[in-house]
PyMOL Python script that loads the backbone (N, CA, C, O; Angstrom):
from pymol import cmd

cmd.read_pdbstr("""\
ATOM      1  N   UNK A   1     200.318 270.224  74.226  1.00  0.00           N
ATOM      2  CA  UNK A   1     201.039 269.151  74.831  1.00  0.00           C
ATOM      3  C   UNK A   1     202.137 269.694  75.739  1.00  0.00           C
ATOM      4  O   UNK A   1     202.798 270.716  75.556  1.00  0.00           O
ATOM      5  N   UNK A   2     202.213 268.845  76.731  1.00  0.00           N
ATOM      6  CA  UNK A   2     203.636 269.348  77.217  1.00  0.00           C
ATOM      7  C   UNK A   2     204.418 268.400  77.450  1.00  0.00           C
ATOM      8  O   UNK A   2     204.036 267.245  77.267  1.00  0.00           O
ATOM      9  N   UNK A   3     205.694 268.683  77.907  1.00  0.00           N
ATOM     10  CA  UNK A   3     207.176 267.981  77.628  1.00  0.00           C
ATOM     11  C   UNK A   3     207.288 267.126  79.410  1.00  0.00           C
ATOM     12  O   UNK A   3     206.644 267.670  80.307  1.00  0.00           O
ATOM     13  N   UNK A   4     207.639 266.582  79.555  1.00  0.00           N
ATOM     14  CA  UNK A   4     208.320 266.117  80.675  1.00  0.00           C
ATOM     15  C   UNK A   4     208.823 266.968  81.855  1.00  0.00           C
ATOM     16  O   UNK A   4     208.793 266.836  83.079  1.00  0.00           O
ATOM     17  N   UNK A   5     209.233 267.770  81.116  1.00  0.00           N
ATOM     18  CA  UNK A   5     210.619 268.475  81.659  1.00  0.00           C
ATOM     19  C   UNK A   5     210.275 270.153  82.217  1.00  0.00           C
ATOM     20  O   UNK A   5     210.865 270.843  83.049  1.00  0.00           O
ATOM     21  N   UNK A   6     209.282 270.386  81.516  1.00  0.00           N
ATOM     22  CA  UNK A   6     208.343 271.558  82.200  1.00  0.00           C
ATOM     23  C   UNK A   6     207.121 271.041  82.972  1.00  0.00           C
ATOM     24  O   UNK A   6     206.250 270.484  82.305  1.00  0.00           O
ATOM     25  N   UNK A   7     206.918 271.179  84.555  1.00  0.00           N
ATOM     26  CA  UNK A   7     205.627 271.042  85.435  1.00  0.00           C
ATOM     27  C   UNK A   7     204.655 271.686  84.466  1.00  0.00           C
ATOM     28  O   UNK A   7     204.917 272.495  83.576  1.00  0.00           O
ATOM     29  N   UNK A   8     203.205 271.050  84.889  1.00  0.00           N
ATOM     30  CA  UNK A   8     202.384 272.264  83.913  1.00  0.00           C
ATOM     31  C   UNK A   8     201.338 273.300  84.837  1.00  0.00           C
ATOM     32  O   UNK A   8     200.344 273.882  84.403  1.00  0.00           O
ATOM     33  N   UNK A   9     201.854 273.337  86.170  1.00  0.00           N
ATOM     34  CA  UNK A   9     201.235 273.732  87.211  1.00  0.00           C
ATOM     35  C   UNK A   9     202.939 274.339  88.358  1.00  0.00           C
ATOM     36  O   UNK A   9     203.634 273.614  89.070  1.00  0.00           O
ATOM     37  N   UNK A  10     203.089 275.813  88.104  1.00  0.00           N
ATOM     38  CA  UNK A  10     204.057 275.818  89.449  1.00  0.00           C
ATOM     39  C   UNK A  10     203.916 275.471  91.124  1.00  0.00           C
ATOM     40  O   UNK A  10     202.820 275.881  91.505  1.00  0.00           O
ATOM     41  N   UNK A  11     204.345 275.123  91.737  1.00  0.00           N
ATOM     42  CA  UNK A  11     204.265 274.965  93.010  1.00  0.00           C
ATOM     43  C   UNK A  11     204.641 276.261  93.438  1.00  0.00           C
ATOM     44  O   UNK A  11     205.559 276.977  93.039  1.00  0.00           O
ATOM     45  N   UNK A  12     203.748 276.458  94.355  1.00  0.00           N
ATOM     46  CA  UNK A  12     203.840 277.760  94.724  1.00  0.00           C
ATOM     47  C   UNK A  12     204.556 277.288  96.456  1.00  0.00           C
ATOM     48  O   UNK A  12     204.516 276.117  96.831  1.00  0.00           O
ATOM     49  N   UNK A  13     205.147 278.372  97.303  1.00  0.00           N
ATOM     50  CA  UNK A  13     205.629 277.810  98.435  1.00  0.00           C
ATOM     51  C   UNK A  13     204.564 278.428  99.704  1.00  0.00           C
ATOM     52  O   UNK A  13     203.763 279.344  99.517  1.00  0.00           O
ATOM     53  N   UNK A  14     204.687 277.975 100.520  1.00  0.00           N
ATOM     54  CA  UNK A  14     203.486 278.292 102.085  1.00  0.00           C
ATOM     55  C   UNK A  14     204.389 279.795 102.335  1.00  0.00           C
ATOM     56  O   UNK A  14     205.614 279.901 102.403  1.00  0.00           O
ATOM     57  N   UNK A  15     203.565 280.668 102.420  1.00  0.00           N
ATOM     58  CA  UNK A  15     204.358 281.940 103.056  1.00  0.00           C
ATOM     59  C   UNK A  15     204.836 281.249 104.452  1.00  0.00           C
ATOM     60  O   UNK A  15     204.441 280.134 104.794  1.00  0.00           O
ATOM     61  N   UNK A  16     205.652 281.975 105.145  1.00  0.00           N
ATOM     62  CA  UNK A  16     205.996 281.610 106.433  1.00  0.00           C
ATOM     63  C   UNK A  16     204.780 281.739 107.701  1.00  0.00           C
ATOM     64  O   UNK A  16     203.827 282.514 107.611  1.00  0.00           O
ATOM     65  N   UNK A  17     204.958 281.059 108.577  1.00  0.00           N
ATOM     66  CA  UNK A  17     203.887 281.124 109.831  1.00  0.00           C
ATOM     67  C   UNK A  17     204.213 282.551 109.809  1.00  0.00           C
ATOM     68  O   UNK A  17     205.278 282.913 109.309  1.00  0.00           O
ATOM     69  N   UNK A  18     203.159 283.623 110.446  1.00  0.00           N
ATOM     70  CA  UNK A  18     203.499 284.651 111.273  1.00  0.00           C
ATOM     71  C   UNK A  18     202.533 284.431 112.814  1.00  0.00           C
ATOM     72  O   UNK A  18     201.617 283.707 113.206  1.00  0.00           O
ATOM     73  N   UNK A  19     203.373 285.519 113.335  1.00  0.00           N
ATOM     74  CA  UNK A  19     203.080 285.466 114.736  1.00  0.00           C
ATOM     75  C   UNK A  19     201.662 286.326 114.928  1.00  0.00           C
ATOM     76  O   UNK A  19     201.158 287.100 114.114  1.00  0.00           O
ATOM     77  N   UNK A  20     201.173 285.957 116.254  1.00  0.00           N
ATOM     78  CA  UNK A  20     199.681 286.652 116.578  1.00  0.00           C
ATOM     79  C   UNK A  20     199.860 287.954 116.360  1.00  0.00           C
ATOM     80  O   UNK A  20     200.968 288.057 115.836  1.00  0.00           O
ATOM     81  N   UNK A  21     199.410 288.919 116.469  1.00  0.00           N
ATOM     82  CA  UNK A  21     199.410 290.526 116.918  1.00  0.00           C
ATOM     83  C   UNK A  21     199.566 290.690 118.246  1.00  0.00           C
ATOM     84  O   UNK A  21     198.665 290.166 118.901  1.00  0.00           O
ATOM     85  N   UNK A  22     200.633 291.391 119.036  1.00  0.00           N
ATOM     86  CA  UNK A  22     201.158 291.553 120.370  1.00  0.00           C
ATOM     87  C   UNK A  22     202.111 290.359 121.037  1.00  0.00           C
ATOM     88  O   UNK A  22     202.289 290.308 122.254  1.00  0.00           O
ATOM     89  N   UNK A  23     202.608 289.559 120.259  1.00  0.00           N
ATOM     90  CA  UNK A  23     203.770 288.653 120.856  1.00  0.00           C
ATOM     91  C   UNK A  23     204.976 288.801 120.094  1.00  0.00           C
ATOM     92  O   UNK A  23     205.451 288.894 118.962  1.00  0.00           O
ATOM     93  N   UNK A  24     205.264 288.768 121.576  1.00  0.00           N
ATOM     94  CA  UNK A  24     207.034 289.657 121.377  1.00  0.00           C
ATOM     95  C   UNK A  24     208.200 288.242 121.395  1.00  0.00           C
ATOM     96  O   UNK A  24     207.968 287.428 122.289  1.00  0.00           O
ATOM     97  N   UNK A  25     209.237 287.975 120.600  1.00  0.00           N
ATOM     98  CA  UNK A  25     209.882 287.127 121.132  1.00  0.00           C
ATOM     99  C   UNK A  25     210.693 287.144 122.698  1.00  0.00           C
ATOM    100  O   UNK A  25     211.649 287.917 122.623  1.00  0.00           O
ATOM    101  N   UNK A  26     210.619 286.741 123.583  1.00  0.00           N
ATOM    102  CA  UNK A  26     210.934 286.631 124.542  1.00  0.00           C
ATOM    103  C   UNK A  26     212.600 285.941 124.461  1.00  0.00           C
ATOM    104  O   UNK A  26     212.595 284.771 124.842  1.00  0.00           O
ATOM    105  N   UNK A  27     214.000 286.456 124.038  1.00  0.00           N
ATOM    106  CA  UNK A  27     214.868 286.378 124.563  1.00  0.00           C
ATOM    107  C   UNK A  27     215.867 286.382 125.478  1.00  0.00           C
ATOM    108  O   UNK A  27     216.828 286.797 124.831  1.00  0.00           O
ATOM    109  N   UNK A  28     216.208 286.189 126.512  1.00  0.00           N
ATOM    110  CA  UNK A  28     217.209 285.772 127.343  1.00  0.00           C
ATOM    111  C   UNK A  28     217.903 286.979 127.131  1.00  0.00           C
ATOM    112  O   UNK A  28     217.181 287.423 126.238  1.00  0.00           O
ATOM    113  N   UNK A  29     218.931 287.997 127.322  1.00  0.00           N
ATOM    114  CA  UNK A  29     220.206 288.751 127.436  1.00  0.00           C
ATOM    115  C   UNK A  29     220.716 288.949 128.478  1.00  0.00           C
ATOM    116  O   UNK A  29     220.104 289.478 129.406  1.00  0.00           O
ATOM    117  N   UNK A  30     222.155 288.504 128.565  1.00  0.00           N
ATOM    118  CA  UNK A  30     222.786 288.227 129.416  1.00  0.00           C
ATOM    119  C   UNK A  30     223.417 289.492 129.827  1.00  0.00           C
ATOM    120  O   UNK A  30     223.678 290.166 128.831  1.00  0.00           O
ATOM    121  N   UNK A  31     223.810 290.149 131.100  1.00  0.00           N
ATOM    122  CA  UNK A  31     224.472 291.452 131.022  1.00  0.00           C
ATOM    123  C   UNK A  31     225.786 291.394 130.320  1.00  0.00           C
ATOM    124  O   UNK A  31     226.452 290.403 130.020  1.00  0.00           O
ATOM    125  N   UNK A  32     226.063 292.879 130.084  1.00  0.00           N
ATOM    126  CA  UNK A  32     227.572 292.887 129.803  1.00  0.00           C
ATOM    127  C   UNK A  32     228.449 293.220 130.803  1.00  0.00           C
ATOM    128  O   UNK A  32     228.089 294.206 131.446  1.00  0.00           O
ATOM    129  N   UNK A  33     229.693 292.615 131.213  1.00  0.00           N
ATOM    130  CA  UNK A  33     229.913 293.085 132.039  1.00  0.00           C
ATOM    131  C   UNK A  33     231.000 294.158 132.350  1.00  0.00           C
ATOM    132  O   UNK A  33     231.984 294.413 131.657  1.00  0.00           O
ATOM    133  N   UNK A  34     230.570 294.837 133.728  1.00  0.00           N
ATOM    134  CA  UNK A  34     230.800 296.056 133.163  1.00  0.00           C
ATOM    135  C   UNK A  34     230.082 297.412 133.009  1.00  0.00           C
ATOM    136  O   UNK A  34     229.045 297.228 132.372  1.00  0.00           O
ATOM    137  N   UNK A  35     230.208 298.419 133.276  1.00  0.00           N
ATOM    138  CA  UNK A  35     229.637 300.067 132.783  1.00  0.00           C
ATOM    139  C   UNK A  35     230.638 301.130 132.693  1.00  0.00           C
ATOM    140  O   UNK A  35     231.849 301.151 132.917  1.00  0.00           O
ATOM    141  N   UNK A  36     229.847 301.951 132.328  1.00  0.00           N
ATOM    142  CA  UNK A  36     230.551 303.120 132.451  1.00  0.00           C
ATOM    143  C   UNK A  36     230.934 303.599 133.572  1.00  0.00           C
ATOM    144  O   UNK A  36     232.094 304.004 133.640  1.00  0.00           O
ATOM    145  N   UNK A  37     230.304 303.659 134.430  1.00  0.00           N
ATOM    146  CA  UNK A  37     230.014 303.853 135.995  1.00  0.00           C
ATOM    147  C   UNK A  37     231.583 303.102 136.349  1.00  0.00           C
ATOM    148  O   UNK A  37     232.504 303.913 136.442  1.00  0.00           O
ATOM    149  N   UNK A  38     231.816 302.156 136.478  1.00  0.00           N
ATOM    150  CA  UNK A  38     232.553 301.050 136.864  1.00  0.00           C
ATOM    151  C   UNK A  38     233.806 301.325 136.441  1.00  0.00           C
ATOM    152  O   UNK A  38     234.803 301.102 137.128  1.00  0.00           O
ATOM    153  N   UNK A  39     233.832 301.962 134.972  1.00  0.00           N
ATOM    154  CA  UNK A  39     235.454 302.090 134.850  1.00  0.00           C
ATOM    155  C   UNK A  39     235.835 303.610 134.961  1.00  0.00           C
ATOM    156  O   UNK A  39     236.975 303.991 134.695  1.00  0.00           O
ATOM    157  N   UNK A  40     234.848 304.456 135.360  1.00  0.00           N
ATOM    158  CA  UNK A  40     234.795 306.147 135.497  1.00  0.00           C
ATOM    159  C   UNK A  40     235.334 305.758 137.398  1.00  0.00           C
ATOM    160  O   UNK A  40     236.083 306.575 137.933  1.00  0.00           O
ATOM    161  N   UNK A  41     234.906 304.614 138.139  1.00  0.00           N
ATOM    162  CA  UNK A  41     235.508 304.315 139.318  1.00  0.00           C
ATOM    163  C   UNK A  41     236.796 304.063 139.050  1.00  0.00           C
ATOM    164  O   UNK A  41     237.701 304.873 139.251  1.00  0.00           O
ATOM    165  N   UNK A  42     236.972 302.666 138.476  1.00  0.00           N
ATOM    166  CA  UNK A  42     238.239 302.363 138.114  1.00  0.00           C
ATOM    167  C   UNK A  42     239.441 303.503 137.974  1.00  0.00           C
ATOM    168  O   UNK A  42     240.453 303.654 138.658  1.00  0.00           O
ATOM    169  N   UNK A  43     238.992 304.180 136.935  1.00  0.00           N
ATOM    170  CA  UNK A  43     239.845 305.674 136.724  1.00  0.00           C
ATOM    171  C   UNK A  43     240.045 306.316 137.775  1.00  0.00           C
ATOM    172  O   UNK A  43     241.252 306.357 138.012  1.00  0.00           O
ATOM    173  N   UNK A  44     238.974 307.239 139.092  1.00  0.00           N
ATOM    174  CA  UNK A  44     239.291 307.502 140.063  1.00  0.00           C
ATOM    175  C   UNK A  44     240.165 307.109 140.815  1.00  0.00           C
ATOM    176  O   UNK A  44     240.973 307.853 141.372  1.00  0.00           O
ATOM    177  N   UNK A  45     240.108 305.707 140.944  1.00  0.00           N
ATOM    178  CA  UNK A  45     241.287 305.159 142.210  1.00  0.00           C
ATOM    179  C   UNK A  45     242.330 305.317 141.475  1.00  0.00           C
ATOM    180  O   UNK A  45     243.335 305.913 141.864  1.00  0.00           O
ATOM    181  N   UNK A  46     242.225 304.912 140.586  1.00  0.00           N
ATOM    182  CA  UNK A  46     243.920 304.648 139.835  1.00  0.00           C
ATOM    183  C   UNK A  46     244.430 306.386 139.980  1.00  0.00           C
ATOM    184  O   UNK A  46     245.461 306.579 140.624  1.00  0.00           O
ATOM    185  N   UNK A  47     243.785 307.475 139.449  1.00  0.00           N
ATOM    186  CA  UNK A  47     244.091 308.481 139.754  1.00  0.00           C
ATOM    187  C   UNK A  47     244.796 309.458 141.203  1.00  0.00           C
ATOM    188  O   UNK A  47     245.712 310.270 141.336  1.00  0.00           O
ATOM    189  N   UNK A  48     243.377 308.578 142.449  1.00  0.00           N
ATOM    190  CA  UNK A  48     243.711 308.466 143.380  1.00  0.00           C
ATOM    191  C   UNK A  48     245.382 308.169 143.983  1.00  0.00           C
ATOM    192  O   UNK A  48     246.061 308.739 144.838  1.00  0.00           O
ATOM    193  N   UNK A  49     245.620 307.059 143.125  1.00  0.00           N
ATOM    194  CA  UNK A  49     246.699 306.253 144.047  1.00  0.00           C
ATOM    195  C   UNK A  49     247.670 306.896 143.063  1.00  0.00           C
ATOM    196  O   UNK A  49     248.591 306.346 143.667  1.00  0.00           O
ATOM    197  N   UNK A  50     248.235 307.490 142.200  1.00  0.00           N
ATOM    198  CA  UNK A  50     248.570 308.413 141.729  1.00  0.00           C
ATOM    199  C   UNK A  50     248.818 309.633 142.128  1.00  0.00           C
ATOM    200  O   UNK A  50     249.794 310.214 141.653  1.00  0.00           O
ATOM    201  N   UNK A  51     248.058 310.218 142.999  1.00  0.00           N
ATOM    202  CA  UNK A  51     248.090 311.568 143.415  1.00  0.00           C
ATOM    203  C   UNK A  51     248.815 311.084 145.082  1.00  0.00           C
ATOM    204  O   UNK A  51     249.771 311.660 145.600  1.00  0.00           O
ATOM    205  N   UNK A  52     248.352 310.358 145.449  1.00  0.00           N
ATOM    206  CA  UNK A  52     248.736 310.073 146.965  1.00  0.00           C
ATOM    207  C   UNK A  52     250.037 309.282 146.753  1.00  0.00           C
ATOM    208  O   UNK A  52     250.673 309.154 147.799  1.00  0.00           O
ATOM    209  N   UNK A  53     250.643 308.675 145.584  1.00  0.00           N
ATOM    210  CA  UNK A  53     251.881 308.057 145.669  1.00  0.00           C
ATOM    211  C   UNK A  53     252.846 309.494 144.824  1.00  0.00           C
ATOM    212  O   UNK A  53     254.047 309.299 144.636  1.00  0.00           O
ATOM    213  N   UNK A  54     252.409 310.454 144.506  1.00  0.00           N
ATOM    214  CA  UNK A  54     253.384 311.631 143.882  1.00  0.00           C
ATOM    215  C   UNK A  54     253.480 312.598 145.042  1.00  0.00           C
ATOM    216  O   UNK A  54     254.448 313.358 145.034  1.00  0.00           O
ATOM    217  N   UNK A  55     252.479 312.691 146.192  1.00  0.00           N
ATOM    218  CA  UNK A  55     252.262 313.504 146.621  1.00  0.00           C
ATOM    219  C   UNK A  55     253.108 313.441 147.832  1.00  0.00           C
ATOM    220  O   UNK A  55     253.101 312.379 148.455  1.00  0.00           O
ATOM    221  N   UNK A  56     254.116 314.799 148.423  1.00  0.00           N
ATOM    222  CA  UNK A  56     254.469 314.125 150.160  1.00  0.00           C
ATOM    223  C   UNK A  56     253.385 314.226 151.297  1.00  0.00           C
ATOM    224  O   UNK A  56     253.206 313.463 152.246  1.00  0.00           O
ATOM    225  N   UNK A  57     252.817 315.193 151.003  1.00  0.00           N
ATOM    226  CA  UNK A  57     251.403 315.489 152.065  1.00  0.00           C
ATOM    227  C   UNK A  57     250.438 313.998 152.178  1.00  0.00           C
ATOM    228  O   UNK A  57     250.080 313.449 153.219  1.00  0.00           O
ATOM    229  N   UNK A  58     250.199 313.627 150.970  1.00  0.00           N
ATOM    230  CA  UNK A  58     249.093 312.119 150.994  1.00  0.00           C
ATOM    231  C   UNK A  58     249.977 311.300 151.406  1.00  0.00           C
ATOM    232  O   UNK A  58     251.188 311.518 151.350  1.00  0.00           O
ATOM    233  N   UNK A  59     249.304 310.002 151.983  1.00  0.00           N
ATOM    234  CA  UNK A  59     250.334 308.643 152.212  1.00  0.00           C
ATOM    235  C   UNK A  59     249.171 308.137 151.644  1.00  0.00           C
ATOM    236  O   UNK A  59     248.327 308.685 150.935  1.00  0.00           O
ATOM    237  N   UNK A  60     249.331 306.148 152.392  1.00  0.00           N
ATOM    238  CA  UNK A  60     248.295 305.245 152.372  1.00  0.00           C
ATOM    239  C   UNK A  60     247.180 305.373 152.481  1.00  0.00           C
ATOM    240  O   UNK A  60     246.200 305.017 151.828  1.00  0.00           O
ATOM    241  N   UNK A  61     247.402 306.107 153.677  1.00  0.00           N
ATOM    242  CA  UNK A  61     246.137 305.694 154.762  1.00  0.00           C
ATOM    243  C   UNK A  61     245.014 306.916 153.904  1.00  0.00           C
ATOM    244  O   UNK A  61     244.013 306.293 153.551  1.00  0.00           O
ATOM    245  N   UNK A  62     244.948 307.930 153.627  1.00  0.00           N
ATOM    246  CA  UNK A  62     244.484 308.795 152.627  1.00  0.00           C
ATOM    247  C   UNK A  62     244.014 308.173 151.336  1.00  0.00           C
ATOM    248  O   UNK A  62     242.880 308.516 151.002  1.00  0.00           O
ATOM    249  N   UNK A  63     244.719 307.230 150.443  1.00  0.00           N
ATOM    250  CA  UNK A  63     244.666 307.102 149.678  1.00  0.00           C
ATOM    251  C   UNK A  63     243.308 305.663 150.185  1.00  0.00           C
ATOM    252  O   UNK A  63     242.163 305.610 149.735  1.00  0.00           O
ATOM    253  N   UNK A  64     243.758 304.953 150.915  1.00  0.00           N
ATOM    254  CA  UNK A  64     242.028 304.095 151.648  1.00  0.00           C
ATOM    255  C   UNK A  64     241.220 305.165 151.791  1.00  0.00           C
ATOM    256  O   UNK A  64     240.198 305.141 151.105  1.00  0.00           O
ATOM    257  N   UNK A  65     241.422 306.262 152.614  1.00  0.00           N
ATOM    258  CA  UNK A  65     240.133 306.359 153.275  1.00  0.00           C
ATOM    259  C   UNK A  65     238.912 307.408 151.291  1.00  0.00           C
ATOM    260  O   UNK A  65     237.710 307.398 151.028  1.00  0.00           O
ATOM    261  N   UNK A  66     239.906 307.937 150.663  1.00  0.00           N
ATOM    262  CA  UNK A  66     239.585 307.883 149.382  1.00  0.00           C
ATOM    263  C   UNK A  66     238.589 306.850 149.007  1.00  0.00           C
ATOM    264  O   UNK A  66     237.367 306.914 148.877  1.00  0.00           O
ATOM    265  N   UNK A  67     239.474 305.842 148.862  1.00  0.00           N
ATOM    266  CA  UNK A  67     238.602 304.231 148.048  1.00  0.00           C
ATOM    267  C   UNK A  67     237.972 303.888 149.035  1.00  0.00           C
ATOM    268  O   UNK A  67     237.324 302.919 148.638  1.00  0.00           O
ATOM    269  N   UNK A  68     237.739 304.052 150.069  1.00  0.00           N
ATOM    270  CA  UNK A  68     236.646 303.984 151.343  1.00  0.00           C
ATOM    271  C   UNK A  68     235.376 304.749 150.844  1.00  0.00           C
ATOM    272  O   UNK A  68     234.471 304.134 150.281  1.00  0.00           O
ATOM    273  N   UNK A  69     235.344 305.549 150.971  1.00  0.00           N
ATOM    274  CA  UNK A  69     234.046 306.410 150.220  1.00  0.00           C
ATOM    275  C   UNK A  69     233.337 306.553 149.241  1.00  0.00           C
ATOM    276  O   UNK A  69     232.167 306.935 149.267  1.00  0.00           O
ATOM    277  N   UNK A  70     234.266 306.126 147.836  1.00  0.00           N
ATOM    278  CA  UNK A  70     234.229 306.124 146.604  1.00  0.00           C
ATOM    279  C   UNK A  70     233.510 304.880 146.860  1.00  0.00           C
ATOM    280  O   UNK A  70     232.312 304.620 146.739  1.00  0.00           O
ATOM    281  N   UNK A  71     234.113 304.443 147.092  1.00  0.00           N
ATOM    282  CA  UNK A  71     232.987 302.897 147.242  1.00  0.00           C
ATOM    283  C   UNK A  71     231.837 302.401 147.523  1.00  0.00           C
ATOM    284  O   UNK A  71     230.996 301.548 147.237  1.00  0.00           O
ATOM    285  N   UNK A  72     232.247 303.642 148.489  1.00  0.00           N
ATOM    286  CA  UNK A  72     230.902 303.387 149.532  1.00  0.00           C
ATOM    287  C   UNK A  72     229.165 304.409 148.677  1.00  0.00           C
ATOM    288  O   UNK A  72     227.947 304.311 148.823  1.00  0.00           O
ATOM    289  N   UNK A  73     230.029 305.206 147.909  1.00  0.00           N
ATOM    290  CA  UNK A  73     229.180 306.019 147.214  1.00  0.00           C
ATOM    291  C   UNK A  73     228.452 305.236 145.893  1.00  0.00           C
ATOM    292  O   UNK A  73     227.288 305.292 145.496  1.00  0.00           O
ATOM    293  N   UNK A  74     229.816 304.360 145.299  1.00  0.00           N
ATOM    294  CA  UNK A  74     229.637 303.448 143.897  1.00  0.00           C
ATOM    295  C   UNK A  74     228.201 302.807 144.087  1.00  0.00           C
ATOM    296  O   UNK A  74     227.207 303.129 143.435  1.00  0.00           O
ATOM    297  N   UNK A  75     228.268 301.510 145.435  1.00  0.00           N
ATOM    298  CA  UNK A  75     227.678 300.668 145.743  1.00  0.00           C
ATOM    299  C   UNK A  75     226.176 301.223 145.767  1.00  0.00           C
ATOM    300  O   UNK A  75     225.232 300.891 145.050  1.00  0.00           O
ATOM    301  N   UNK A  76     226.226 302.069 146.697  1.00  0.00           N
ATOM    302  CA  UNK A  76     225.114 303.024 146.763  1.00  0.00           C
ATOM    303  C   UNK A  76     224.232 303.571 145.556  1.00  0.00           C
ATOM    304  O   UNK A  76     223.034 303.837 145.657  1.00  0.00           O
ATOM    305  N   UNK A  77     224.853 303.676 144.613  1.00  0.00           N
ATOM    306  CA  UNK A  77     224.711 304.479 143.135  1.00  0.00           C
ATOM    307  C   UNK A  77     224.008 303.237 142.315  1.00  0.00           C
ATOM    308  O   UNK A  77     223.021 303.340 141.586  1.00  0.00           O
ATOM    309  N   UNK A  78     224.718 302.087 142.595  1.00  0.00           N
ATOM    310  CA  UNK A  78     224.513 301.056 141.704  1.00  0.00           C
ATOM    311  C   UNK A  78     222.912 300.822 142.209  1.00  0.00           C
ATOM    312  O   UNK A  78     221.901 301.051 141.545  1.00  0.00           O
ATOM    313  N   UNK A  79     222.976 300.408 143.293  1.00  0.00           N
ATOM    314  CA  UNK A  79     221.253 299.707 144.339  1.00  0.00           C
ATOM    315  C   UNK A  79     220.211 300.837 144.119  1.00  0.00           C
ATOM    316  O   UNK A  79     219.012 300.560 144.092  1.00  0.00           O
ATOM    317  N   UNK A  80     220.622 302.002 143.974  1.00  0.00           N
ATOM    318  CA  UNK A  80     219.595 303.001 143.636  1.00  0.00           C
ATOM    319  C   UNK A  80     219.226 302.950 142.500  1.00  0.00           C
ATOM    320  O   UNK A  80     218.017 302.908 142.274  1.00  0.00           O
ATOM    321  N   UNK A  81     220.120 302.938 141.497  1.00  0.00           N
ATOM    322  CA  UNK A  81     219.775 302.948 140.037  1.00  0.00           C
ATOM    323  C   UNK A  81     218.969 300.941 139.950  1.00  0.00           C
ATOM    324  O   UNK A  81     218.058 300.659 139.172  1.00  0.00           O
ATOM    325  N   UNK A  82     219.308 300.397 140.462  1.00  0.00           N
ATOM    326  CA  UNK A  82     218.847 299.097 140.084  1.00  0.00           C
ATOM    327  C   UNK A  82     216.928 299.111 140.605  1.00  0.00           C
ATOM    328  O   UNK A  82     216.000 298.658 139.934  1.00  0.00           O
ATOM    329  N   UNK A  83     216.847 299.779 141.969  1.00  0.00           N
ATOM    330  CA  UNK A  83     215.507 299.770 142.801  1.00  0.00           C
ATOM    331  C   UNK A  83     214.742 300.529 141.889  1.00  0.00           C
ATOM    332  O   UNK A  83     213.552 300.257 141.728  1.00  0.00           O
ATOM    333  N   UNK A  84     215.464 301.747 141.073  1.00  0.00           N
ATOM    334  CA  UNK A  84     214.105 302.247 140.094  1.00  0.00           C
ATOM    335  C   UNK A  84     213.692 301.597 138.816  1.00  0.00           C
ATOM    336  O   UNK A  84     212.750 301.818 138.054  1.00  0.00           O
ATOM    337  N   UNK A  85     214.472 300.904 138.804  1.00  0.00           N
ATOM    338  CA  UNK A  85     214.301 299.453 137.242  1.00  0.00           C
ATOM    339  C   UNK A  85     213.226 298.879 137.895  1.00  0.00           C
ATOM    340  O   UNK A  85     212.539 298.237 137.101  1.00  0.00           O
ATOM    341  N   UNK A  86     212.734 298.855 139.235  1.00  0.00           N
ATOM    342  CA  UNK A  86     212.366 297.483 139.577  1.00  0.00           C
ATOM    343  C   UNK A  86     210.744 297.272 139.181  1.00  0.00           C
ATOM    344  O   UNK A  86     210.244 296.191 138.869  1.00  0.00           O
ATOM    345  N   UNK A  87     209.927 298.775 139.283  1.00  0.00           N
ATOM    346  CA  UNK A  87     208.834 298.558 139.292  1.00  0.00           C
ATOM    347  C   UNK A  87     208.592 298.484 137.815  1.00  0.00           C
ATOM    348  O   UNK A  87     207.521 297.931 137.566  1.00  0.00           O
ATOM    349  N   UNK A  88     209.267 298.877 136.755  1.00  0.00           N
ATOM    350  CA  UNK A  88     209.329 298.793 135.766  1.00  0.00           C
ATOM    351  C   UNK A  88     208.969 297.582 134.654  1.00  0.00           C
ATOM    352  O   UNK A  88     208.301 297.906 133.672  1.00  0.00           O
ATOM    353  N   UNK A  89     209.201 296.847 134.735  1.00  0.00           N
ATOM    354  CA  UNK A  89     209.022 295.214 134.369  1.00  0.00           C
ATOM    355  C   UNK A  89     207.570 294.653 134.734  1.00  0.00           C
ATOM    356  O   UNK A  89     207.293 293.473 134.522  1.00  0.00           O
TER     357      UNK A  89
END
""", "prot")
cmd.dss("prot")
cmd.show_as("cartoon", "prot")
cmd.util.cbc("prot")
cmd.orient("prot")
């Protein structure tokens, strides 16, 4: 006999769905913003404008044509490194 109060059969639970073989969840990630790259620049100028504001030989115009180049090199650095990601995907 049994009681009320004990099932006489457990319920067992559905394992969870699983996924096919070869599907990946496809999430969204947003960049961070920001690199290493970016604040190893950051540091330069600030260094830059540092050396050309201690210095009597440097002025301004030195201390641009500096962040003129650096920049011009950054930008450059960034579009190169981005064009070899590209075929990638």
């Amino acid at each position: 006999m049994s009681t009320p109060d004990q099932p006489t059969q457990q319920q067992a639970t559905p394992p969870p769905p699983s996924r096919p073989t070869g599907m990946t969840i496809d999430v969204a990630r947003l960049p961070i913003p920001g690199n290493a790259e970016f604040a190893l620049y950051l540091v330069a100028l600030i260094l830059a404008w540092l050396v050309a504001w201690i210095s009597d030989v440097l002025n301004a115009a030195s201390w641009f044509d500096f962040f003129q180049w650096v920049t011009i090199a950054y930008i450059l650095s960034r579009g190169i490194a981005k064009a070899s990601r590209v075929l990638e995907q």
